[in-house]
ROVEX-808634 format. One record per atom (N, C-alpha, C, O, CB): y, z, x. Coordinates in nm, 3 decimals, decimal comma, always signed. Glycine has a CB too. Example, Ala and Ser with C-alpha at 12.3 -4.5 7.8 and 13.67 -1.06 7.14 Angstrom:
BEGIN
y/z/x
-0,569/+0,780/+1,319
-0,450/+0,780/+1,230
-0,330/+0,780/+1,320
-0,332/+0,846/+1,424
-0,447/+0,905/+1,131
-0,225/+0,708/+1,285
-0,106/+0,714/+1,367
+0,003/+0,787/+1,290
+0,114/+0,804/+1,341
-0,060/+0,572/+1,408
// end
This chain:
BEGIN
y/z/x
-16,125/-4,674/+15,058
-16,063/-4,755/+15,160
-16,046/-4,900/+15,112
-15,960/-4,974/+15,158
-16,146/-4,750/+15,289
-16,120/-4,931/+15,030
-16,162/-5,098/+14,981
-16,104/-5,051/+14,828
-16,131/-4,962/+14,747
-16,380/-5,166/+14,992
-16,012/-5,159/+14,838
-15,930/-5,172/+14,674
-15,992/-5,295/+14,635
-15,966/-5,406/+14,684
-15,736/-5,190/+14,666
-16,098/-5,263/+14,520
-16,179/-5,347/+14,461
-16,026/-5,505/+14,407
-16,036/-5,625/+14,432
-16,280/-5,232/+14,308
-15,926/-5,442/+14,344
-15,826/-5,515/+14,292
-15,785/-5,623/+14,382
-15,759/-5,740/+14,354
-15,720/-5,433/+14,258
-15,782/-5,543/+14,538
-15,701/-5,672/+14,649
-15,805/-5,735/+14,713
-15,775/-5,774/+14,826
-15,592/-5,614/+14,786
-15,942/-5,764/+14,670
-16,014/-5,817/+14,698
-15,992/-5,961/+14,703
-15,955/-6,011/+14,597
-16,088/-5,775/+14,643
-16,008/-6,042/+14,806
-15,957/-6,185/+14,826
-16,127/-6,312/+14,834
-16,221/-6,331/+14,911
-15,843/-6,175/+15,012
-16,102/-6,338/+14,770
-16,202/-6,463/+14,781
-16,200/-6,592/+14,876
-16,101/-6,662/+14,898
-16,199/-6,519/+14,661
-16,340/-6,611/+14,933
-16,297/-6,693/+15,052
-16,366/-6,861/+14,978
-16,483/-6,900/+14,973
-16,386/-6,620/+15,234
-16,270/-6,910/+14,943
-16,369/-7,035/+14,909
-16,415/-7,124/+15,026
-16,390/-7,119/+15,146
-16,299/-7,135/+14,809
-16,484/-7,198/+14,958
-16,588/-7,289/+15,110
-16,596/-7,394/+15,060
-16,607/-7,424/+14,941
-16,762/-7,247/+15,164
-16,589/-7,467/+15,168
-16,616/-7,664/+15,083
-16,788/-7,675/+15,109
-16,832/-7,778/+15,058
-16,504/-7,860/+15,217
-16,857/-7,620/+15,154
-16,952/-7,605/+15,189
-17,070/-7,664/+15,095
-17,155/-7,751/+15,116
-16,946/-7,488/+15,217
-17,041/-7,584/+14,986
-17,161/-7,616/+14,794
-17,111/-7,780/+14,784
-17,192/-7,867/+14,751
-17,076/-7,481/+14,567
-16,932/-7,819/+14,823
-16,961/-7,930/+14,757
-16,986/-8,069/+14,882
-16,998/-8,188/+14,855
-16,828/-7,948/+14,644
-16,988/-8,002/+15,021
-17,055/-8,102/+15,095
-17,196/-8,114/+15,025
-17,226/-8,214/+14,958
-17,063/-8,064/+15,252
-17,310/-7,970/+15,050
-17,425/-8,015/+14,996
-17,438/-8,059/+14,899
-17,560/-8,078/+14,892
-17,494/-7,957/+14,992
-17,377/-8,103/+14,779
-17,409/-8,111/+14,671
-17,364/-8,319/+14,665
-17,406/-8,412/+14,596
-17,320/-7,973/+14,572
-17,296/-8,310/+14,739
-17,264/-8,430/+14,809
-17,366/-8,523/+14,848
-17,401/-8,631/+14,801
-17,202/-8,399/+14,915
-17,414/-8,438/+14,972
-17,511/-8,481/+15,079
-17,668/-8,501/+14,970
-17,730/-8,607/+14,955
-17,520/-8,335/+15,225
-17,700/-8,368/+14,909
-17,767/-8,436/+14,826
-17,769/-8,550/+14,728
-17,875/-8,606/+14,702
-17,789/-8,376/+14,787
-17,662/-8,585/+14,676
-17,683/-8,688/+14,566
-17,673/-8,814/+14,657
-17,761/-8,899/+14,642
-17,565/-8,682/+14,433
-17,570/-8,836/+14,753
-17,611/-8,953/+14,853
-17,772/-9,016/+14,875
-17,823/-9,125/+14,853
-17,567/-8,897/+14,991
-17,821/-8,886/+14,932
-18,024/-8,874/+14,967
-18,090/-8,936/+14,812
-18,169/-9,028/+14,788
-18,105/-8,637/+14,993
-18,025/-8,852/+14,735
-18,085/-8,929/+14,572
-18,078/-9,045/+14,545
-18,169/-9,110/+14,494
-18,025/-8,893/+14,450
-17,970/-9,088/+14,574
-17,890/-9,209/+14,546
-17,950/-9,342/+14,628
-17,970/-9,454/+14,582
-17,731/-9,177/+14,590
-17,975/-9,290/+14,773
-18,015/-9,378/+14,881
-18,199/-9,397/+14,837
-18,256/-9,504/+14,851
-17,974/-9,292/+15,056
-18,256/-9,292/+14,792
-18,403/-9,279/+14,826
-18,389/-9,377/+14,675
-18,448/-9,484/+14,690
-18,502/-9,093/+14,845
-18,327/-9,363/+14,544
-18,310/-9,465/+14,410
-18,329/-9,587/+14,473
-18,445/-9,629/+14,477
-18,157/-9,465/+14,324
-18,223/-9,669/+14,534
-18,188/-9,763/+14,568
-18,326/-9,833/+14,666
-18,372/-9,947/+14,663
-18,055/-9,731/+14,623
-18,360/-9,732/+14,737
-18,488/-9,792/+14,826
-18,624/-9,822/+14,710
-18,686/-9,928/+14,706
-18,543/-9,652/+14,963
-18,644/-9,736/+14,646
-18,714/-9,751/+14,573
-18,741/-9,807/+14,464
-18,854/-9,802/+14,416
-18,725/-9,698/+14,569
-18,644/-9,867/+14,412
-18,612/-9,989/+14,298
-18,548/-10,067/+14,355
-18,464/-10,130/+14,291
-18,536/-9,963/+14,171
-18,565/-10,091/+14,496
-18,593/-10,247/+14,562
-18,420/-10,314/+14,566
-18,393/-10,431/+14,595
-18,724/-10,366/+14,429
-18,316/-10,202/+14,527
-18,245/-10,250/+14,561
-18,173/-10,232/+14,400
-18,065/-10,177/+14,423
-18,286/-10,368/+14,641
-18,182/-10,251/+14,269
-18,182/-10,264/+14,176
-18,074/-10,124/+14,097
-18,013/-10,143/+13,992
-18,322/-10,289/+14,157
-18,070/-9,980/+14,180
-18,031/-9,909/+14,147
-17,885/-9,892/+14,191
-17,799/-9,817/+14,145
-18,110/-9,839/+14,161
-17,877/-9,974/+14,284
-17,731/-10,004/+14,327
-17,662/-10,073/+14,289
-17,542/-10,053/+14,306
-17,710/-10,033/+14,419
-17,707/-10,182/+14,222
-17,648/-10,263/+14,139
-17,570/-10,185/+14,021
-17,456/-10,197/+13,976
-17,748/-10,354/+14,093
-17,693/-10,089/+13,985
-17,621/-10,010/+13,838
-17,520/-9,874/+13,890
-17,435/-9,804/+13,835
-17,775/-9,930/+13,717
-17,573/-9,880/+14,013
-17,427/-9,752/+14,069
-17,346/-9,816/+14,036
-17,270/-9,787/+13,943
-17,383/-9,700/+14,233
-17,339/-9,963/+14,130
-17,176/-10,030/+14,136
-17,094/-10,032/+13,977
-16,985/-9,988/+13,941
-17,191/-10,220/+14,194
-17,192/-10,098/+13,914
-17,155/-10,098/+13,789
-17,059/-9,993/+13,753
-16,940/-10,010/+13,724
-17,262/-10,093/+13,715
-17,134/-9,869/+13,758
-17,106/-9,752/+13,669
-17,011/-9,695/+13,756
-16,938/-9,607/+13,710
-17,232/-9,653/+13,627
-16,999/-9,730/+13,877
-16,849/-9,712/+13,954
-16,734/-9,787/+13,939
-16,624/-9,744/+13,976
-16,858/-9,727/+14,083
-16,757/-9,959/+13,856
-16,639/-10,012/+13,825
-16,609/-9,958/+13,696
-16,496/-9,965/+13,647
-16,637/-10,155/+13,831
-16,723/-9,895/+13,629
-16,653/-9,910/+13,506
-16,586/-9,763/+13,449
-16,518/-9,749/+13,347
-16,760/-9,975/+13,401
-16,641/-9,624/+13,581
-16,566/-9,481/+13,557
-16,438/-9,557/+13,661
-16,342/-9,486/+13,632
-16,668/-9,295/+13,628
-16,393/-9,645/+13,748
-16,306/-9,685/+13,785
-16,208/-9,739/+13,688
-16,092/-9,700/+13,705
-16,343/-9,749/+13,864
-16,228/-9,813/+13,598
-16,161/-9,840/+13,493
-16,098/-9,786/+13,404
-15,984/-9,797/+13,359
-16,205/-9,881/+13,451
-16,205/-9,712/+13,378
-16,155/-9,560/+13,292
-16,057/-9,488/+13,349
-15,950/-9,454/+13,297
-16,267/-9,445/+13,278
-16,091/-9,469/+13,444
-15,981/-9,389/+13,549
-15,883/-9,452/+13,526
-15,817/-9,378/+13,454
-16,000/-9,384/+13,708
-15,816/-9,564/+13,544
-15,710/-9,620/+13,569
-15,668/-9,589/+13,420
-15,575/-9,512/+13,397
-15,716/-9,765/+13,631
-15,726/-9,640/+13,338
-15,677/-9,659/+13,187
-15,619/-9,541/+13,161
-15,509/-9,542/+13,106
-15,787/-9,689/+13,075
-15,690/-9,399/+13,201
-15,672/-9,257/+13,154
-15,499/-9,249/+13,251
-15,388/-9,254/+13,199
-15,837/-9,123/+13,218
-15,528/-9,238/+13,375
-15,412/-9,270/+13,433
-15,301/-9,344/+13,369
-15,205/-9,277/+13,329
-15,443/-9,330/+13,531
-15,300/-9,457/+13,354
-15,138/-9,581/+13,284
-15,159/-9,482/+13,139
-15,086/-9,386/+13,161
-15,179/-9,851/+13,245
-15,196/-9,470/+13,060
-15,179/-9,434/+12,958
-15,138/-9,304/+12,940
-15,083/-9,277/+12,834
-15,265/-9,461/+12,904
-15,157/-9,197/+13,041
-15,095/-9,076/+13,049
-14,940/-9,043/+13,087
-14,858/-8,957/+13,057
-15,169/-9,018/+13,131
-14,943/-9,181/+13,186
-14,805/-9,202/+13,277
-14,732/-9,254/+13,156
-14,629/-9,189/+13,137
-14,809/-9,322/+13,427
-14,748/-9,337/+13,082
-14,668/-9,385/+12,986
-14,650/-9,371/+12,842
-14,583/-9,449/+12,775
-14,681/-9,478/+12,997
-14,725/-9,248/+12,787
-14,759/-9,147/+12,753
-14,651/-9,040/+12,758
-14,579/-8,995/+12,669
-14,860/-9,128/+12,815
-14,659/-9,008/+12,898
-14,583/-8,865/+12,936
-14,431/-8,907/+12,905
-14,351/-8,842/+12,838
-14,606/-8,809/+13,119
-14,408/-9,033/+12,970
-14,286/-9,073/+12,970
-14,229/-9,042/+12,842
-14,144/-8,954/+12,833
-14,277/-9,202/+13,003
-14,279/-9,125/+12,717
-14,223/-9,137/+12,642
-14,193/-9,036/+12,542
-14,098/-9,046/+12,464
-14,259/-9,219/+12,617
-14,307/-8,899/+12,545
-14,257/-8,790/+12,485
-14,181/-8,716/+12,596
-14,129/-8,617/+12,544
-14,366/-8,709/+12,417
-14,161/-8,721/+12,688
-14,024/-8,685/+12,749
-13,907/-8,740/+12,723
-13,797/-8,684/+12,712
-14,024/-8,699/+12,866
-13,937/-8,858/+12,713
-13,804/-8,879/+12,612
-13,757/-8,904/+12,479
-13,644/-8,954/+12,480
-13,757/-8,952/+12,639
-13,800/-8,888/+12,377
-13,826/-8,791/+12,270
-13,757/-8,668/+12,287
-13,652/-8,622/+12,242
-13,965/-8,761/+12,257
-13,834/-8,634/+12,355
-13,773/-8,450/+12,359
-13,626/-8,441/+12,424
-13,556/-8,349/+12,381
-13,888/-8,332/+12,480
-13,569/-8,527/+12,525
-13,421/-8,558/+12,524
-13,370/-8,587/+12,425
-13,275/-8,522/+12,381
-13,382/-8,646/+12,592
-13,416/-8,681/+12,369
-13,341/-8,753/+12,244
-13,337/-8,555/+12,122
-13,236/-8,499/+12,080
-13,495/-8,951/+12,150
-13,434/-8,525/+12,112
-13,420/-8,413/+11,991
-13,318/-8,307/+12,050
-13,253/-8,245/+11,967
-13,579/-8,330/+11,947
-13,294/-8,276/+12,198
-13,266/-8,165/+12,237
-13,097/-8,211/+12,254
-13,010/-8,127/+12,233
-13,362/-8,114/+12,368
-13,061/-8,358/+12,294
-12,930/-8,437/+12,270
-12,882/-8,419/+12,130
-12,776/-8,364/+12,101
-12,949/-8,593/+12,296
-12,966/-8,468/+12,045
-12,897/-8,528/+11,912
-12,981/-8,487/+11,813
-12,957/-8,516/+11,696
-12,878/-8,689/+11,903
// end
């Protein structure tokens, strides 16, 4: 009766609320406990995967661009 093949998977946001909710509790109980000191180095390490981010971003965008056009130029001429 059950076709192992049309078997459908139900995903859940569920693992990544908790997984969430826990590192917040980690994060918060850090910060209480080094007086404040561990937030400082979150922020940090949030401007600076923020940075990255961006960099990975402009450089992909302009990046992409330009072997797209390339590949006009070879497929033109």
């Amino acid at each position: 009766m059950d076709d192992p093949q049309h078997e459908t998977r139900h995903h859940s946001i569920w693992p990544l609320l908790l997984a969430t909710g826990l590192a917040l509790v980690v994060a918060t109980i850090l910060v209480l406990l080094s007086l404040g000191f561990f937030g400082l180095v979150l922020g940090i390490s949030a401007a600076v995967c923020a940075l990255a981010a961006l960099h990975y971003l402009t450089w992909g965008w302009w990046l992409g661009r330009m072997i797209e056009e390339e590949a006009e130029q070879d497929d033109n001429g």
